[in-house]
C-alpha positions in Angstrom: 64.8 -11.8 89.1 62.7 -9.1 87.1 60.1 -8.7 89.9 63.2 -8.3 92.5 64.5 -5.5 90.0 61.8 -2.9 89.6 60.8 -2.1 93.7 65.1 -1.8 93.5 64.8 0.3 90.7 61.5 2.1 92.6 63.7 2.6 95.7 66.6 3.8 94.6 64.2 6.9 92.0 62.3 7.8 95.2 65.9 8.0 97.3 67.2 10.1 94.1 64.1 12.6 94.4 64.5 13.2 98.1 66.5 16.4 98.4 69.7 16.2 101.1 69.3 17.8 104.7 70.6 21.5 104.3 73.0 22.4 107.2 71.3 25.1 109.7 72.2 28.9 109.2 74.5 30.0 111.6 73.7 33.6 112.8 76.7 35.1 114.6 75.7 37.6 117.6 77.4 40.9 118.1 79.4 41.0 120.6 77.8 42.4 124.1 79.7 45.2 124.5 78.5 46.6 120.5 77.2 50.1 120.9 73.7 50.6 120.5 73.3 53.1 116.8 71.8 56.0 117.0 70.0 57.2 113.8 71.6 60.3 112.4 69.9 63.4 112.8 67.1 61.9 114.8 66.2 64.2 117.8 66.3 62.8 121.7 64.0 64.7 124.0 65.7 65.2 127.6 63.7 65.2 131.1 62.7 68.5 132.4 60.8 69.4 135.6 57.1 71.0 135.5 57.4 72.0 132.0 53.7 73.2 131.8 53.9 74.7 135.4 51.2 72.4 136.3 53.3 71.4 139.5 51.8 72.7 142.5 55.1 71.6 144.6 56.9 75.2 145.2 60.0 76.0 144.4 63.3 76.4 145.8 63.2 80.3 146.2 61.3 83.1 145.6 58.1 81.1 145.3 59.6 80.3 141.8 57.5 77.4 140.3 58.8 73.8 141.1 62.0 73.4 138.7 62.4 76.9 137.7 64.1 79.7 138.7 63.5 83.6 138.4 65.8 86.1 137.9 66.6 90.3 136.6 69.0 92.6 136.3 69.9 94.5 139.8 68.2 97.2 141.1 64.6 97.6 142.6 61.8 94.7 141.5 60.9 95.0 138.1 59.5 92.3 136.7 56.9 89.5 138.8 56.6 86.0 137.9 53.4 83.9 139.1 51.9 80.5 138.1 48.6 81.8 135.5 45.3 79.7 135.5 43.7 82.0 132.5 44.2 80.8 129.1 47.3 78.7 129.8 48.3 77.0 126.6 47.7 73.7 127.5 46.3 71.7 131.2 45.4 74.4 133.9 48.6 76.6 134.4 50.8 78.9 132.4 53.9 81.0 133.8 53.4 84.7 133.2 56.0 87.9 133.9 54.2 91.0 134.1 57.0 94.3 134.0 56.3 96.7 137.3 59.8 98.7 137.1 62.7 100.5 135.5 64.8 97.2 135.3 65.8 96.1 131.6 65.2 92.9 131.9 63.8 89.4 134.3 63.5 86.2 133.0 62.5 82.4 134.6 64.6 79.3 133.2 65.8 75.7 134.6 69.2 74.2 133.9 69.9 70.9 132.9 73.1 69.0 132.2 74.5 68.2 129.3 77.7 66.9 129.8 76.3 63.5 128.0 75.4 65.6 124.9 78.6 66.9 124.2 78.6 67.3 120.4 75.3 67.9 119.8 72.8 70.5 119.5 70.3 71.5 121.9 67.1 72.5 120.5 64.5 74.4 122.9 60.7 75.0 122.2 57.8 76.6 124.2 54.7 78.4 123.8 54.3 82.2 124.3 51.5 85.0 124.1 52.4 88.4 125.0 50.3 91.5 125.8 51.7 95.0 125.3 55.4 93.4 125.1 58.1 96.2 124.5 60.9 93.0 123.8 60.4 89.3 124.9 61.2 85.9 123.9 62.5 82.3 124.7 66.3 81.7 126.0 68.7 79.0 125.4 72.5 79.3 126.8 75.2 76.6 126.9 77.3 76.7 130.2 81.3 76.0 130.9 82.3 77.2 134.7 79.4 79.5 134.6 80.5 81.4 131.1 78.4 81.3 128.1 79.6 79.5 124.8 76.6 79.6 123.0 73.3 81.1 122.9 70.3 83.0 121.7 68.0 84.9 123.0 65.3 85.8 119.9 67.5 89.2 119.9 66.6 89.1 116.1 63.3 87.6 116.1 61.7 89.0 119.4 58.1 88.9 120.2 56.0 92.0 120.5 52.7 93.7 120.9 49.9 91.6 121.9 49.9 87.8 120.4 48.4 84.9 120.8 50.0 81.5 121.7 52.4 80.5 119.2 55.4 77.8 119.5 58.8 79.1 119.5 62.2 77.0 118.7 65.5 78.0 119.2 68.8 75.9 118.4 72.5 76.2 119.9 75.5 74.0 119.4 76.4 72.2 122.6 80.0 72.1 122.9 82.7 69.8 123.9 83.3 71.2 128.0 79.7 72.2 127.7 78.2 71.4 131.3 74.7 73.0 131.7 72.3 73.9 128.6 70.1 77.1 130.8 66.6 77.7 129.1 63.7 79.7 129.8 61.9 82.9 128.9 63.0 86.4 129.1 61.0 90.0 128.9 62.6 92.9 128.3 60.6 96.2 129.5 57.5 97.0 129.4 54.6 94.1 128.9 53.3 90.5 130.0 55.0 87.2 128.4 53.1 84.0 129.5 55.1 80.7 128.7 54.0 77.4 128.5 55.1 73.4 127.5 58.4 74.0 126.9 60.7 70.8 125.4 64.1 70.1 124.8 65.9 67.9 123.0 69.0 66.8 121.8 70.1 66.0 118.1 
């Protein structure tokens, strides 16, 4: 009987020692139609066409580079805009807008829609170099049936003389019937303005 008792006694330590089977973790999926989160604050860059001008593909009108479009106030030509191979900021093309009249002001931009960024800001950036510049700068303007609600034009902060490349950033709200965000470069009188690698985004 005692040698029956102690592999018993054995068997039922070494059953004692062995630790249960733990049930599996259940890990509940969201649901499919969960937004995904967007971290606050953290910018979204948005598509824009040729923003180096290294496009060769013309554009729409007035020779305008591909994406872009030139414009100035009425009257005779006063300002020029042309596609620049010397010194371009970055790759092998710059825009530049040389002043030739009385005219107060021509400018090149490209408009993009914004009716999915409602709420948000818009935040443009470019490079410009001037030579001579009387008044020029980057543009930003938010659209709503072709009337302004926000914008800026470096009216404050404009770039003049003769400068080297430097990056430029200007921020507007983007508000709630916002359609188009319109963004560019402007001159204003006498002088060259060269732009190049603009960005936008979205924060």
């Amino acid at each position: 009987m005692r040698c029956l008792a102690l592999p018993a006694l054995a068997l039922l330590a070494a059953c004692a020692a062995t630790p249960a089977p733990q049930p599996a973790a259940v890990v509940t999926p969201p649901p499919a139609s969960a937004p995904v989160a967007r971290t606050p604050g953290a910018p979204q860059g948005v598509a824009l066409v040729n923003p180096g001008f290294e496009s060769t593909v013309p554009g729409r009108r007035n020779n305008d580079p591909d994406g872009w479009f030139s414009h100035q106030h009425a009257g005779d030509i006063s300002y020029k805009f042309a596609v620049d191979m010397a010194e371009p900021h970055s790759g092998q093309r710059s825009l530049r807008i040389d002043n030739v009249g009385p005219e107060s002001y021509g400018a090149i931009a490209q408009t993009v829609d914004v009716r999915p960024y409602r709420g948000r800001t818009a935040r443009v950036s470019g490079w410009l170099r001037t030579r001579d510049s009387a008044n020029a700068g980057l543009t930003i303007a938010v659209l709503a049936n072709g009337v302004s609600l926000a914008n800026d034009f470096m009216a404050d902060a404009a770039v003049k003389g003769t400068t080297g490349w430097k990056r430029y950033t200007l921020a507007v709200p983007i508000a709630p019937n916002a359609e188009f965000v319109e963004i560019g470069a402007m001159m204003q009188g006498k002088g060259t303005l060269w732009l190049d690698d603009v960005e936008l985004q979205v924060q």
